[in-house]
C-alpha positions in Angstrom: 89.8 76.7 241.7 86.7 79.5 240.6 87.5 81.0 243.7 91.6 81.5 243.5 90.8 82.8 239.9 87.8 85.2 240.6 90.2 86.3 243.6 93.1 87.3 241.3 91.1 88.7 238.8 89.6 91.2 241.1 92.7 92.1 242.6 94.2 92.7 239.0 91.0 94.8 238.5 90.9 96.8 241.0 95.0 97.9 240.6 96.3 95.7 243.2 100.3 94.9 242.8 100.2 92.2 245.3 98.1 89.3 247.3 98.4 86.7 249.6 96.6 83.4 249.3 96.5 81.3 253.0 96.2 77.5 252.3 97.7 76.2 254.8 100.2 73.6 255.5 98.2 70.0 255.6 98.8 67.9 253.3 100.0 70.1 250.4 96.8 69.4 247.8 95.7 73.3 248.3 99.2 74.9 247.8 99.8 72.2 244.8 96.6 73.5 243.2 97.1 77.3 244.1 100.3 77.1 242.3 98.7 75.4 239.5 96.8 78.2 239.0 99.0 80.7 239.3 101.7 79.2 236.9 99.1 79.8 234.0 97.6 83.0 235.3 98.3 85.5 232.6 98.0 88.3 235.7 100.7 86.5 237.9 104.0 88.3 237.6 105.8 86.3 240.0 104.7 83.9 243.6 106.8 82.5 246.3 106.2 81.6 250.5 105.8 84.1 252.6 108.8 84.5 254.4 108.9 81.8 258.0 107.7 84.3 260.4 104.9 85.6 258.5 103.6 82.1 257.5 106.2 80.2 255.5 104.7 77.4 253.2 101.9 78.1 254.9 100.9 81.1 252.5 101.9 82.2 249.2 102.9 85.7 247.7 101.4 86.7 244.9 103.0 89.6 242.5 100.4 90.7 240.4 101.3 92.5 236.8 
């Protein structure tokens, strides 16, 4: 969870309008957690899945405000 946030944060810092976070596919415990995170972010603008071909559910797309 430190690490998602620090991540973030640093991106936010350092001007960045947009990351993506891999957490795989399994059994859906990391992505339920990453979007956890990202709902109460007060950086997050907006996340979805990457689109199927570049990853699906498999990653997440983070806008960054």
């Amino acid at each position: 969870e430190f690490e998602i946030i620090k991540f973030l944060d640093n991106a936010i810092m350092g001007n960045v309008d947009r990351v993506e976070i891999l957490h795989g596919k399994g059994t859906g415990v990391l992505k339920q957690m990453t979007h956890a995170i990202l709902r109460t972010h007060s950086g997050v603008k907006n996340f979805y899945f990457a689109p199927i071909e570049s990853g699906g559910d498999g990653i997440t797309i983070v806008e960054l405000k």
